[in-house]
VEXDREN-2710 file (C-alpha; in Angstrom, 1 decimal):
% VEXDREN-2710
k/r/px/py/pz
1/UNK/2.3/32.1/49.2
2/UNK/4.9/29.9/48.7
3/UNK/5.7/31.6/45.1
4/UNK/6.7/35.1/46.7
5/UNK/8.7/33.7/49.5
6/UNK/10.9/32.3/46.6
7/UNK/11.1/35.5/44.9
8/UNK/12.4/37.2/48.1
9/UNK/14.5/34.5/49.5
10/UNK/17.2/36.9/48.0
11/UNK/16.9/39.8/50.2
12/UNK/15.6/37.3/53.4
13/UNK/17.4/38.0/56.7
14/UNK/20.4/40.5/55.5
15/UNK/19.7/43.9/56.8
16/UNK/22.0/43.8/59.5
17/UNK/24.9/42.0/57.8
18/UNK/26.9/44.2/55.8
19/UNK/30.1/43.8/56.9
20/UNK/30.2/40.9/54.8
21/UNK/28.6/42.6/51.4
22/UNK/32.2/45.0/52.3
23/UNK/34.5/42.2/52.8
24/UNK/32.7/40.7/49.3
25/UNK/32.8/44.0/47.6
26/UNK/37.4/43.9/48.6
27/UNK/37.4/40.6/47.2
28/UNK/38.8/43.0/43.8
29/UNK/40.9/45.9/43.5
30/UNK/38.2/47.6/40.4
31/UNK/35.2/47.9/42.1
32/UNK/33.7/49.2/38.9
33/UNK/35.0/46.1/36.9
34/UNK/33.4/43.7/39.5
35/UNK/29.7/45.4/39.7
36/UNK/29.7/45.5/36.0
37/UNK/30.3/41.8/35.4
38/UNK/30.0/39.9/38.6
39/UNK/27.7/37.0/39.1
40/UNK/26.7/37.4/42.5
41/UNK/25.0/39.8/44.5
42/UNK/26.1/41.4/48.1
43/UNK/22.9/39.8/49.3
44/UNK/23.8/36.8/48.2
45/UNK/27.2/36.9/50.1
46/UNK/25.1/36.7/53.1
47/UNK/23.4/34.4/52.4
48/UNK/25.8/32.0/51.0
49/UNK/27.6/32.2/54.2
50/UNK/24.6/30.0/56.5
51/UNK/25.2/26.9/54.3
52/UNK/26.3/24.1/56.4
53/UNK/27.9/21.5/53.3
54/UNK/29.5/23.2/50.8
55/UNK/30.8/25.8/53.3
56/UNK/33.1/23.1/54.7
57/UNK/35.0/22.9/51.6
58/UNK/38.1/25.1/51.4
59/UNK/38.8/27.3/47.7
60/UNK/41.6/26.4/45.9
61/UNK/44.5/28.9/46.1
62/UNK/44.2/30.6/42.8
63/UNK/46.0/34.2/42.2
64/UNK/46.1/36.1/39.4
65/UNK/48.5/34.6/36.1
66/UNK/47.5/31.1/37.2
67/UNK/46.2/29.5/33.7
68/UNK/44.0/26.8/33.1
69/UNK/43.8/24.4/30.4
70/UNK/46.8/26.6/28.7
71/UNK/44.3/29.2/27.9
72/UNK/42.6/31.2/30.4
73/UNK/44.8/32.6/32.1
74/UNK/42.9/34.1/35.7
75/UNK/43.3/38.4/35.7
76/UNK/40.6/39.8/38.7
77/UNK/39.0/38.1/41.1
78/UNK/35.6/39.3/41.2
79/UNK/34.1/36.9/44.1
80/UNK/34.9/34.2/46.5
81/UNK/32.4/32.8/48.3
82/UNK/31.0/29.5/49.5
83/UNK/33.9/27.7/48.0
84/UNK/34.0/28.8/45.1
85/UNK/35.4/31.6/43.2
86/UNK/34.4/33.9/40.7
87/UNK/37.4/35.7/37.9
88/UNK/37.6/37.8/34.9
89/UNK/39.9/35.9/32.9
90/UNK/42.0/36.5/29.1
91/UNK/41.4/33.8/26.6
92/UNK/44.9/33.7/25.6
93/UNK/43.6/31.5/22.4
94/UNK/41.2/33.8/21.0
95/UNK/42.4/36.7/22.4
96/UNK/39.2/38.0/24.4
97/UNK/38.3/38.5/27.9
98/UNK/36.5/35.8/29.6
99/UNK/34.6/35.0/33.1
100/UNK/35.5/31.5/35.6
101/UNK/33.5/30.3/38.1
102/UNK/36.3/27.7/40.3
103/UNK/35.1/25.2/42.4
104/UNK/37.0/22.5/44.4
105/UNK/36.4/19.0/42.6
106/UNK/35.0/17.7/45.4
107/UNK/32.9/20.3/45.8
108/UNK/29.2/19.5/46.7
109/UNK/27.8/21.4/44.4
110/UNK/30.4/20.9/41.5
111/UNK/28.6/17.8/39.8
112/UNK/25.3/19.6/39.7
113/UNK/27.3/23.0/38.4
114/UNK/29.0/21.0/35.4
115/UNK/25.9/19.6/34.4
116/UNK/23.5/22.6/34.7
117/UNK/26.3/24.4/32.7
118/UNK/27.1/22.5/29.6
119/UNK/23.3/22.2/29.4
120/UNK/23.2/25.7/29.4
121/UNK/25.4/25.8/26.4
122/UNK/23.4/23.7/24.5
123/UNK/20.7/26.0/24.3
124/UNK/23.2/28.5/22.6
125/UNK/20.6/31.5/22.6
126/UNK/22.4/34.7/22.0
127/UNK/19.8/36.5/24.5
128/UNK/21.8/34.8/27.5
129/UNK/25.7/34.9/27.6
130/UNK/27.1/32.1/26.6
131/UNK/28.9/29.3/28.9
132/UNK/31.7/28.7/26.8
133/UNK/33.5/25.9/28.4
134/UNK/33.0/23.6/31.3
135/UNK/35.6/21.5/32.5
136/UNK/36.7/19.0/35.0
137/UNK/40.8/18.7/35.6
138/UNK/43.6/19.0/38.2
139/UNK/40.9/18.3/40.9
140/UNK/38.7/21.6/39.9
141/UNK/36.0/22.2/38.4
142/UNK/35.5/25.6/35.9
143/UNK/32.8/27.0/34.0
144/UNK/34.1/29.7/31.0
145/UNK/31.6/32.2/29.9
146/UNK/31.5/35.4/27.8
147/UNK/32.6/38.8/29.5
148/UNK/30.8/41.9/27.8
149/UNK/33.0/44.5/29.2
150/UNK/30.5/47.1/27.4
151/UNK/27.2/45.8/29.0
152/UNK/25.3/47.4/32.0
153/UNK/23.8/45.7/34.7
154/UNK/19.8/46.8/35.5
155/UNK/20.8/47.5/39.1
156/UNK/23.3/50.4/38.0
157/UNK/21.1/51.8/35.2
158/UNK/18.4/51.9/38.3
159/UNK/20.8/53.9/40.2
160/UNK/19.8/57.0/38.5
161/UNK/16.3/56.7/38.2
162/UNK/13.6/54.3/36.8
163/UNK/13.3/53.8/33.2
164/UNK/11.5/55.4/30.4
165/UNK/8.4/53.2/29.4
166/UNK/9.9/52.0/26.1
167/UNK/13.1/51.1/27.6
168/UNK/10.8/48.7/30.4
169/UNK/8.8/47.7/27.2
170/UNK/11.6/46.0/25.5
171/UNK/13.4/44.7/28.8
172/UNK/10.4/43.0/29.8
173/UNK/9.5/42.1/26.5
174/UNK/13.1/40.7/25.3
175/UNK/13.8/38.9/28.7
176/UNK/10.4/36.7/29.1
177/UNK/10.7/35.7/25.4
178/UNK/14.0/34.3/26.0
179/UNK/12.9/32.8/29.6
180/UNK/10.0/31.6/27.4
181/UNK/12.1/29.3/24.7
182/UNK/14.8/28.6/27.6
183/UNK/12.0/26.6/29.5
184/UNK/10.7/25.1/26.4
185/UNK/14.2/23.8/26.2
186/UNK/13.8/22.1/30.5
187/UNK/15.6/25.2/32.1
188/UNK/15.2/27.5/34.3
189/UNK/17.0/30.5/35.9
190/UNK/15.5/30.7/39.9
191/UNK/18.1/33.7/40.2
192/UNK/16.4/36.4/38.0
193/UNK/17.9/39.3/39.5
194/UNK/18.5/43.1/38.6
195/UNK/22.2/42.0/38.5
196/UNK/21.8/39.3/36.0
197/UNK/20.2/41.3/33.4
198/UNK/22.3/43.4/31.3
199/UNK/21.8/45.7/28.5
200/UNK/24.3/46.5/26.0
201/UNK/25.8/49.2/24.5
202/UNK/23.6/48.2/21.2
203/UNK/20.8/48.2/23.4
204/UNK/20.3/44.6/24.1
205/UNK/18.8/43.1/26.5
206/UNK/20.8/39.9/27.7
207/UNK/20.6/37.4/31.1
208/UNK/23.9/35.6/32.2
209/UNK/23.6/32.6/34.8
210/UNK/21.4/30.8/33.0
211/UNK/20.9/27.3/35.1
212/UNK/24.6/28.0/36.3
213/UNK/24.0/30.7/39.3
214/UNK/21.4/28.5/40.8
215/UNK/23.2/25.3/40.6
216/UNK/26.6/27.5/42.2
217/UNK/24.2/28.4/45.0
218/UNK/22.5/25.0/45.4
219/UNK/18.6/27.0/45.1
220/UNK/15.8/24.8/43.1
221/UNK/12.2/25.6/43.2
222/UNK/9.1/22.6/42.2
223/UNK/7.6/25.7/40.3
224/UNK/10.4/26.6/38.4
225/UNK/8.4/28.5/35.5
226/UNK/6.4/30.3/38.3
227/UNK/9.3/31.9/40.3
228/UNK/11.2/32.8/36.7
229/UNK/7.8/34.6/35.9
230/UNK/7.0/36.3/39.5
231/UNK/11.4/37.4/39.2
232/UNK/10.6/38.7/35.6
233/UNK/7.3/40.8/36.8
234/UNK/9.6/42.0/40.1
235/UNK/12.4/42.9/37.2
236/UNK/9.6/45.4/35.4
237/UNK/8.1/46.6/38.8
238/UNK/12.1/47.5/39.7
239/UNK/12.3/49.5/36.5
240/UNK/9.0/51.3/36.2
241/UNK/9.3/52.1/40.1
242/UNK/12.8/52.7/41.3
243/UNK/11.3/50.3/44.6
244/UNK/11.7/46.7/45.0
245/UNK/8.3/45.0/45.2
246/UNK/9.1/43.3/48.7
247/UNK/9.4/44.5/52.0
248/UNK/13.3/44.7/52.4
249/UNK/15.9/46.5/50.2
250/UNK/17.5/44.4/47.8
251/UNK/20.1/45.4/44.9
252/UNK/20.6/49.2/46.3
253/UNK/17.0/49.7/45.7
254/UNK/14.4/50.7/48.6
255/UNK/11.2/48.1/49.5
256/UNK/8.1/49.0/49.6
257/UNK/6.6/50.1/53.1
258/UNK/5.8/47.7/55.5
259/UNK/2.4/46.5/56.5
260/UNK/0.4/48.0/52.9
261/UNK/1.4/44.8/50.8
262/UNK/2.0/45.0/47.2
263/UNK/0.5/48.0/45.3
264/UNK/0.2/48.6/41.4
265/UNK/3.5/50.6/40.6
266/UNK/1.3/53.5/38.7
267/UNK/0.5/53.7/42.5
268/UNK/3.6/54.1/44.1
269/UNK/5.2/56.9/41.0
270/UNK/3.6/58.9/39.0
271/UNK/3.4/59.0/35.6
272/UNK/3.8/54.9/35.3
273/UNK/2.5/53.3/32.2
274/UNK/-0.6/51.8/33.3
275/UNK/-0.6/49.1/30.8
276/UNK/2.9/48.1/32.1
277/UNK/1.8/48.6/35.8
278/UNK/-0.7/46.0/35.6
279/UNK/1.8/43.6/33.5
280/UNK/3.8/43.6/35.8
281/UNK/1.0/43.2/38.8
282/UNK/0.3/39.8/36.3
283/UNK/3.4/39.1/37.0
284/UNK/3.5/39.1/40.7
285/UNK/0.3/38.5/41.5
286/UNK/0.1/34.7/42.0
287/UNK/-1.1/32.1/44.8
288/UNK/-4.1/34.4/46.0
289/UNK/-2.0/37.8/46.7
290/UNK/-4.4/40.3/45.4
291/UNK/-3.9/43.7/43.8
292/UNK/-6.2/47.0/42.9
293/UNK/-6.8/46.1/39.7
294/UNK/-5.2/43.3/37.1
295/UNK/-6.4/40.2/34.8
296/UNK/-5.7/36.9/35.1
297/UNK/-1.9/36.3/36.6
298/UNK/0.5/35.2/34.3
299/UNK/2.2/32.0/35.7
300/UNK/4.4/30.8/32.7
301/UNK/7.1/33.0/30.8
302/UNK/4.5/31.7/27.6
303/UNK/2.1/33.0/29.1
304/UNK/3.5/36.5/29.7
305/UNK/5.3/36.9/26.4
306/UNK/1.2/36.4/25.0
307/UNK/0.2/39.0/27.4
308/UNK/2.9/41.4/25.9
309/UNK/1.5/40.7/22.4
310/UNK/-2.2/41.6/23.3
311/UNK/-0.1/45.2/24.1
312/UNK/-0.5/48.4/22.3
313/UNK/2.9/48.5/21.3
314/UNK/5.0/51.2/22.4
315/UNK/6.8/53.1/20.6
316/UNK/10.4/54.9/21.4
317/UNK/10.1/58.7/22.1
318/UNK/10.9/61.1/19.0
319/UNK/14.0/62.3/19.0
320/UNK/14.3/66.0/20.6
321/UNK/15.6/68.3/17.7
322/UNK/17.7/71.0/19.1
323/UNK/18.7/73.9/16.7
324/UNK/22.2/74.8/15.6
325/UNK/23.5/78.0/17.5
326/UNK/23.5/81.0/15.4
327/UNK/26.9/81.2/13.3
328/UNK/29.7/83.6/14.9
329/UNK/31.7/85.4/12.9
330/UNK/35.2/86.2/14.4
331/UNK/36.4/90.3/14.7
332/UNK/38.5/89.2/12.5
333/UNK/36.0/88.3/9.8
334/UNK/34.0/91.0/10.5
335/UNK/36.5/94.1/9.8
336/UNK/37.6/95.2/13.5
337/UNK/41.1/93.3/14.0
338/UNK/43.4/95.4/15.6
339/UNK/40.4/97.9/16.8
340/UNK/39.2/97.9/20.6
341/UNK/35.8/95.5/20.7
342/UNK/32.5/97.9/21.4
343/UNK/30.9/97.7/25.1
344/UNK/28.3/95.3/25.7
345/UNK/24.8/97.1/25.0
346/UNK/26.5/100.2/23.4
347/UNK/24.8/101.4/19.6
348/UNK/27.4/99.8/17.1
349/UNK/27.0/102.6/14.0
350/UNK/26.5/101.0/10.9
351/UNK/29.3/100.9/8.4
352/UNK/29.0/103.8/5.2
353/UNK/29.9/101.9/2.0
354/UNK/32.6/103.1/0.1
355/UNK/31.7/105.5/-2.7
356/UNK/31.9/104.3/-6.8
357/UNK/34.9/104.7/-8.8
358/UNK/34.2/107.8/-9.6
359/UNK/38.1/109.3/-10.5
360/UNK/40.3/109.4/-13.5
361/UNK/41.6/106.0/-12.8
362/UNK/38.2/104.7/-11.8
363/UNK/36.6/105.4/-15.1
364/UNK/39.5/104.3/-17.0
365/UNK/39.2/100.7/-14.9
366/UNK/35.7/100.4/-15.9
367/UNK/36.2/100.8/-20.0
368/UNK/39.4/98.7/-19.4
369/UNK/37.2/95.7/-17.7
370/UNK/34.2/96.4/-20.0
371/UNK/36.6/95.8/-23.5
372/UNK/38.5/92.6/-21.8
373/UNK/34.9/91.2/-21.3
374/UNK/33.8/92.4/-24.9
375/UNK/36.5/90.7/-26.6
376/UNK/36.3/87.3/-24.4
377/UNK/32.7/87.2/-25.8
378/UNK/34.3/87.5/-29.2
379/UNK/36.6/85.2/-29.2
380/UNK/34.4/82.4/-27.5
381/UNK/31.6/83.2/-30.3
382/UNK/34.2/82.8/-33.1
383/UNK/35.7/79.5/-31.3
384/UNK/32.0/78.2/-31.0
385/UNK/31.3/78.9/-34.9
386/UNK/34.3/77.3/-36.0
387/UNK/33.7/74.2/-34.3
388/UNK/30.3/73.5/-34.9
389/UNK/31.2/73.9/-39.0
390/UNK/34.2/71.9/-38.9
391/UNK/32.1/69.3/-37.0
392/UNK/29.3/69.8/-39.9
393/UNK/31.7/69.1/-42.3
394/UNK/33.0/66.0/-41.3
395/UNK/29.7/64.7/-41.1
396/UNK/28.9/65.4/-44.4
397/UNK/31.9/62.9/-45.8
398/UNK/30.8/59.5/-44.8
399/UNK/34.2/58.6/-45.3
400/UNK/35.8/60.5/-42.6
401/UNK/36.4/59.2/-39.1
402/UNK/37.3/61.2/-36.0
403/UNK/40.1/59.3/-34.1
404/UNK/39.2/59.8/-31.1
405/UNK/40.7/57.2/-28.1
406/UNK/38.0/57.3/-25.3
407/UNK/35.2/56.2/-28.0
408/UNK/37.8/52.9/-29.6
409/UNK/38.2/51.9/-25.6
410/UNK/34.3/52.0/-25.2
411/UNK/33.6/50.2/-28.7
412/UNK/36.1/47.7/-27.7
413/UNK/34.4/47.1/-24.1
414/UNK/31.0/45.2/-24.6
415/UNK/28.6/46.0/-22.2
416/UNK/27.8/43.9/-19.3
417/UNK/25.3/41.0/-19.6
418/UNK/24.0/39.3/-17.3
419/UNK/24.8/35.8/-16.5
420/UNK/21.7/33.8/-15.5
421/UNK/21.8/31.6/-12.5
422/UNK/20.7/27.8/-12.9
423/UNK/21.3/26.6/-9.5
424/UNK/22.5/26.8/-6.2
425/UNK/23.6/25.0/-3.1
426/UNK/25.1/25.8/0.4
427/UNK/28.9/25.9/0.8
428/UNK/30.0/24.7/4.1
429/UNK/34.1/24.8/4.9
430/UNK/33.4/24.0/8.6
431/UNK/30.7/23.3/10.9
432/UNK/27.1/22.8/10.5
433/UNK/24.7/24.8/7.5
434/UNK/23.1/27.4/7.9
435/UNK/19.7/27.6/5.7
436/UNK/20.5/25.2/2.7
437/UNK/16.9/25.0/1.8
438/UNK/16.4/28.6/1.0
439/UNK/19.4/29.5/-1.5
440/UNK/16.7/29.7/-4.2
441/UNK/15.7/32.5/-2.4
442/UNK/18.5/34.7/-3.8
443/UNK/18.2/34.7/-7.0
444/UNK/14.3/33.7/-7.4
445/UNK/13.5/38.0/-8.4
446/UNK/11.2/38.4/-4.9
447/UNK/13.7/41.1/-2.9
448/UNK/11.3/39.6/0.5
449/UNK/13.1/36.6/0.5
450/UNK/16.4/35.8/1.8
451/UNK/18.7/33.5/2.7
452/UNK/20.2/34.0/5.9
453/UNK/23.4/33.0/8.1
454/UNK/22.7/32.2/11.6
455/UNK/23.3/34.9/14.4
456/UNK/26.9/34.7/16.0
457/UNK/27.9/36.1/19.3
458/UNK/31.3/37.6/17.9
459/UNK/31.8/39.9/15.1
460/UNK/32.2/41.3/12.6
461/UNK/35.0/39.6/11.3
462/UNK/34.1/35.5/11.6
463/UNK/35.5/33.9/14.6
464/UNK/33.7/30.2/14.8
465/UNK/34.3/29.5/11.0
466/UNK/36.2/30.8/8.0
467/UNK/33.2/32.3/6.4
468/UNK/29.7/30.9/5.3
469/UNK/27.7/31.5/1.5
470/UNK/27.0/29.9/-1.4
471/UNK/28.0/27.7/-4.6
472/UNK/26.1/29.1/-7.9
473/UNK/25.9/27.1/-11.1
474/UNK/26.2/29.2/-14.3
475/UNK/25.4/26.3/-16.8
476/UNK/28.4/26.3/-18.1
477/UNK/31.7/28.0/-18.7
478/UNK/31.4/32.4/-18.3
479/UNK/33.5/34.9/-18.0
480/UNK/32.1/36.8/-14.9
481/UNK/33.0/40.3/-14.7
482/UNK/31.0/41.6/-11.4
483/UNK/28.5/40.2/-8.8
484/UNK/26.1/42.4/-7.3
485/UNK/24.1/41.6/-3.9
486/UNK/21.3/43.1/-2.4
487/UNK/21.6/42.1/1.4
488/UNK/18.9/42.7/4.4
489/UNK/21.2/44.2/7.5
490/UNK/23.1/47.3/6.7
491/UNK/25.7/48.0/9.6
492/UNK/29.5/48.4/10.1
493/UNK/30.6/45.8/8.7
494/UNK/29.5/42.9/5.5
495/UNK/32.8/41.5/3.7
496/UNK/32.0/39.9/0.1
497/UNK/34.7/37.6/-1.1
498/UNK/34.1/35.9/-4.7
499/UNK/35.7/32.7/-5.9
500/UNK/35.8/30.6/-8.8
501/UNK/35.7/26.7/-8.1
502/UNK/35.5/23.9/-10.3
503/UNK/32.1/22.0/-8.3
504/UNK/28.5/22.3/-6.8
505/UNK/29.2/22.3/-3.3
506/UNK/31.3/22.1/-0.3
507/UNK/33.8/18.9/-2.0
508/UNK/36.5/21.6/-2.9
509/UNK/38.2/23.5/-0.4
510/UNK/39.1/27.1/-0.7
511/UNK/43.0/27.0/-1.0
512/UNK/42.2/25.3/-4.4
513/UNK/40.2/28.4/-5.6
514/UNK/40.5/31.1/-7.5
515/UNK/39.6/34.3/-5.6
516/UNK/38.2/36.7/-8.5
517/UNK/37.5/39.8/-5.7
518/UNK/36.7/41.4/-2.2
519/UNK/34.3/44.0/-1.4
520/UNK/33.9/45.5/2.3
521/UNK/30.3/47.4/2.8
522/UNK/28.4/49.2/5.6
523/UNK/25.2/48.9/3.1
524/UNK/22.2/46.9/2.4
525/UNK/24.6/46.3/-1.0
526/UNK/27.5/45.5/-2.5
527/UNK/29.4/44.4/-5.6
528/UNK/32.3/42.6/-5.9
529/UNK/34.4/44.0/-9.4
530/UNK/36.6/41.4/-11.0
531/UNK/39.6/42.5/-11.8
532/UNK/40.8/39.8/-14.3
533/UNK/37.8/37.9/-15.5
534/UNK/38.4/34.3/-15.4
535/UNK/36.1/31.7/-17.0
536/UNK/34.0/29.4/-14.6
537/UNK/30.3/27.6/-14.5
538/UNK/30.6/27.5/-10.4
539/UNK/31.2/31.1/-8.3
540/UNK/31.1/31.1/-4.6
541/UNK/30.1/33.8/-2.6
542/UNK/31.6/33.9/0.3
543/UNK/30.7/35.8/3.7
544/UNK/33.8/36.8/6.1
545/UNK/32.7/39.6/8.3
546/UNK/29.0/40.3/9.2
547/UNK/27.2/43.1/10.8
548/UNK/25.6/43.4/14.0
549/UNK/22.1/43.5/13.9
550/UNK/19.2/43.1/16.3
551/UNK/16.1/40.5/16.7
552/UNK/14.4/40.1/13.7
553/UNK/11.1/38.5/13.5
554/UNK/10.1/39.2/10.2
555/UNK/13.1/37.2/9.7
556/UNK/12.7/34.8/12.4
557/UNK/16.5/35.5/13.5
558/UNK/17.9/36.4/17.2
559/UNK/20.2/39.4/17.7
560/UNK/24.2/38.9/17.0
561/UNK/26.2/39.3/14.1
562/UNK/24.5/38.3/10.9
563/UNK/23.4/38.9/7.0
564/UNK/20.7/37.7/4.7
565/UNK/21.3/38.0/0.9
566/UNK/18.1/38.6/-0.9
567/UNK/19.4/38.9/-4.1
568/UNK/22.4/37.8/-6.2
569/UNK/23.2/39.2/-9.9
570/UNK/26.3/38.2/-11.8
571/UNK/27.7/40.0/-15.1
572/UNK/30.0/39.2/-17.9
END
């Protein structure tokens, strides 16, 4: 089964080395930093450590405040192995933290890790974190990619127990769909791993080393779509089972036993989904290994992502509703300050109410209450008549007026009309478009239609470009008071910035503008108030900061930070 022994070339032959997984692990003085972000495995220390060529060629002598290009200036190193070297790293430029991978120009492997990662970054899927730079200088060789210092690897979540059904469901699901369109695009991972799958703190799923950890370690495979699907089914086995579907430990979790071969995981735990025990046994079950009970084996990503479709969906658990403890009122509150608190179990006595006023003084209270309420009553009766025939009486003379202020400032304030639109078009200050075609879909009166940015891996506030919207053509010159959208993701945080401009397009930049208003929301709305209406036939509306939002297929858009505007309403 030459499919499985690629899946567990990982966890081959280690079992008695771990002096180097320690000397790995004291490679970086924040053990917690390293497991959370590092791109190698203890295992793969080991292993890393039996190659004959690239093992001949020295590391460069990097330490910590050494910068490259300018700009990344190296923090931690998190591995250094094999020749190469592995650091958390600042961005000094954008002001972010960042993750190298160093290599020796002359590497052998450093042609074939430039190449694997700027195709990498071509793909540009959000799902996988993003190889931000790749570059060749001073005789070494360094691939930049994103750090998510808020992301959790799968091995550590596993630490405390397998996870809950739902939680597998949308792993499995989230990770061979983007496996799926990475191969329709000619790559392939070969180092699927419980490390290299992380979940965020937003609950997304994402894969880092995408082409790049294979290339560092010099691994290939003449099935590639094959071993990323038999790693993705031993991924759900791992999270269903708390056991690694081989023989040997492997990422701090136990293998199966010995000698029984590989089991369905609702047999190994109880209480395992069956329909994902047997997606996952579709998984691994390939080149004649047999199991208890499954379908056809799944030997393509594709081919598992249709398998999840044919899935009764499942659905997250219901929230647990725990009720408020019962309010405490302080001894304070209830009367007994200063007095020595009862025994615990001893009868309390009830309280006796104190008596009516019945004295001298309390009778003469009562009538003096009683004629203060009588005349109020009075008064506000003869108040109330008075006005209601004075008001009689000025409506009787026609040629009376009341001067009253509040109703001249409405009666000179019209009331808004709305402006309609006649035409639209994509505004683009930098960059590529994002959906020219559909602008119509803003103001065409169908709320299920949108336009929409694309998804961008930092947010909210835009990093990649100044901002993104659209032009709108009002016919001709009006004075526009107020624009109203209706938008599709509602999360901390959309910015709305509105703009007059004197064309249909992108031919006239923004410092020539006139910026009408701002509006910040956390909504699916917002409206954008001019303060001084200025006459204009073209407005732009203009996107800054966007909200994080997760994959939408309704709206055929990944997870990151994005908007759609459905509708757009102007007033004057």
């Amino acid at each position: 089964m030459a499919e499985r022994s690629t899946a567990a070339v990982d966890v081959a032959d280690n079992s008695d080395e771990t002096s180097l997984t320690a000397q790995a692990d004291q490679s970086t003085a924040d053990g917690v930093a390293k497991n959370r972000e590092r791109d190698t495995d203890s295992d793969e220390v080991q292993e890393s450590t039996r190659t004959d060529g690239p093992g001949k060629t020295s590391p460069p002598e990097l330490h910590s405040g050494h910068k490259l290009a300018r700009r990344y200036r190296l923090e931690e190193c998190v591995t250094r192995l094999d020749g190469f070297s592995s650091w958390r790293a600042v961005d000094e430029k954008l002001r972010r933290a960042v993750g190298v991978h160093i290599l020796p120009a002359d590497h052998s492997r450093a042609r074939s890790v430039l190449a694997a990662a700027r195709s990498s970054a071509l793909l540009g899927d959000p799902r996988f974190v993003q190889v931000l730079d790749a570059v060749e200088e001073n005789d070494l060789v360094y691939v930049v990619h994103e750090w998510l210092p808020d992301a959790t690897e799968l091995s550590t979540l596993l630490a405390s127990g397998p996870l809950e059904p739902y939680d597998a469901y949308q792993m499995v699901s989230q990770i061979s769909s983007a496996m799926a369109a990475a191969h329709r695009e000619g790559l392939a991972h070969l180092r699927l791993n419980p490390n290299a799958v992380l979940r965020t703190s937003t609950g997304q799923w994402r894969i880092r080393g995408l082409a790049v950890n294979a290339a560092l370690r010099g691994v290939a495979s003449d099935t590639p779509q094959r071993t990323d699907t038999e790693a993705i089914g031993a991924l759900l086995y791992a999270a269903l089972t708390q056991r690694w579907p081989y023989e040997s430990d492997a990422y701090g979790l136990s293998g199966l036993p010995k000698d029984i071969g590989l089991i369905a995981p609702d047999q190994v735990r109880a209480g395992v989904h069956r329909g994902l025990s047997e997606l996952s046994m579709r998984a691994l079950v390939n080149d004649g290994a047999t199991a208890s009970r499954h379908e056809s084996p799944c030997t393509t990503p594709e081919e598992l992502v249709k398998a999840i479709g044919e899935m009764p969906r499942i659905r997250p658990p219901e929230p647990a509703f725990t009720a408020p403890p019962e309010y405490q009122r302080t001894s304070y509150q209830q009367g007994t300050y200063g007095r020595q608190a009862p025994r615990p179990g001893a009868a309390q006595p009830v309280p006796t109410p104190p008596p009516p006023l019945q004295s001298r003084t309390g009778k003469a209270l009562k009538w003096a209450v009683s004629g203060l309420l009588i005349a109020a009553l009075g008064l506000g009766s003869w108040q109330l008549a008075d006005a209601l025939m004075d008001q009689g009486g000025k409506n009787d003379d026609p040629g009376q007026t009341r001067n009253n202020d509040d109703g001249d400032k409405n009666k000179n304030r019209p009331a808004p009309k709305p402006i309609a639109i006649k035409g639209a078009e994509e505004y683009v200050a930098k960059g590529d478009a994002q959906h020219p075609a559909d602008v119509t879909k803003t103001y065409d009166g169908n709320p299920s239609t949108a336009w929409r940015t694309s998804s961008y891996l930092d947010g909210p506030e835009m990093v990649i470009k100044p901002g993104v919207g659209i032009v709108y053509d009002l016919g001709s010159e009006k004075e526009v008071s107020a624009a109203t959208l209706s938008l599709r993701y509602g999360s901390d945080h959309t910015t709305v910035e509105l703009y007059a401009t004197d064309s249909l397009g992108s031919s006239t930049p923004l410092s020539s503008m006139t910026k009408l208003g701002k509006a910040t929301t956390s909504t699916t709305s917002a409206k954008v108030t001019v303060d001084k209406p200025v006459k204009s036939r073209y407005v732009l509306v203009w996107l800054t900061a966007l909200p994080y939002s997760g994959h939408d297929p309704a709206n055929y858009s990944d997870p990151g930070y994005k908007q759609a505007i459905t509708e757009v309403k102007f007033t004057g």
